[in-house]
N, C-alpha and C positions, 0 to 999 in steps of 0.2 A: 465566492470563497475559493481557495488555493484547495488546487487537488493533491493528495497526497498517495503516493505507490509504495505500498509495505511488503520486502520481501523477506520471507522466512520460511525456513521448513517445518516450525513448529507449530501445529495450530491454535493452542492456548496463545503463542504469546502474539501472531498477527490478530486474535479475535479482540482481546486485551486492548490493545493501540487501538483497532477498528473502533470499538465502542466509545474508549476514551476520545478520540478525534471525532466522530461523527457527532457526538453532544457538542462538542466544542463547534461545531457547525461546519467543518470541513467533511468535500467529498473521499472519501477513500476508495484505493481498490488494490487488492490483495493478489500476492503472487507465492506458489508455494516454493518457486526455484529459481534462479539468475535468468535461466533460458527466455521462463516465462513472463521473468519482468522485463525484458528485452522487448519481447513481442508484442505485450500491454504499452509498455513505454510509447515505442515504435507506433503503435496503432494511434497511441492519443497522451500525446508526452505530459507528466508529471509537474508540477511547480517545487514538489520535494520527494524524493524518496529516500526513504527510511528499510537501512539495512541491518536487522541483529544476527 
C-alpha cells in the first residue's frame, strides 16, 4: 500500500487525515513542519504527500 507524508502544524487536522487514511489501509507518517517533512521524506520518500 502507498505511503502517505502529511504535513501540518495543526495537530487535529494531521491526526483527522491519519486515521481517515490508516482505515483506508495506507501507511502514514506525520510531520508538524516543512523542515521536518524534508528530513522524513529524505530518509524514506513518500508515494504522496499531503500539504494543508
Amino acid at each position: 500500500m502507498a505511503r502517505i507524508l502529511i504535513i501540518d502544524h495543526e495537530d487535529q487536522v494531521r491526526r483527522m487525515l491519519r486515521v481517515a487514511l490508516e482505515s483506508a489501509g495506507y501507511e502514514v507518517v506525520e510531520a508538524r513542519h516543512g523542515q521536518e517533512g524534508v528530513k522524513l521524506y529524505r530518509a524514506a520518500p513518500a508515494d504522496l504527500v499531503i500539504t494543508v
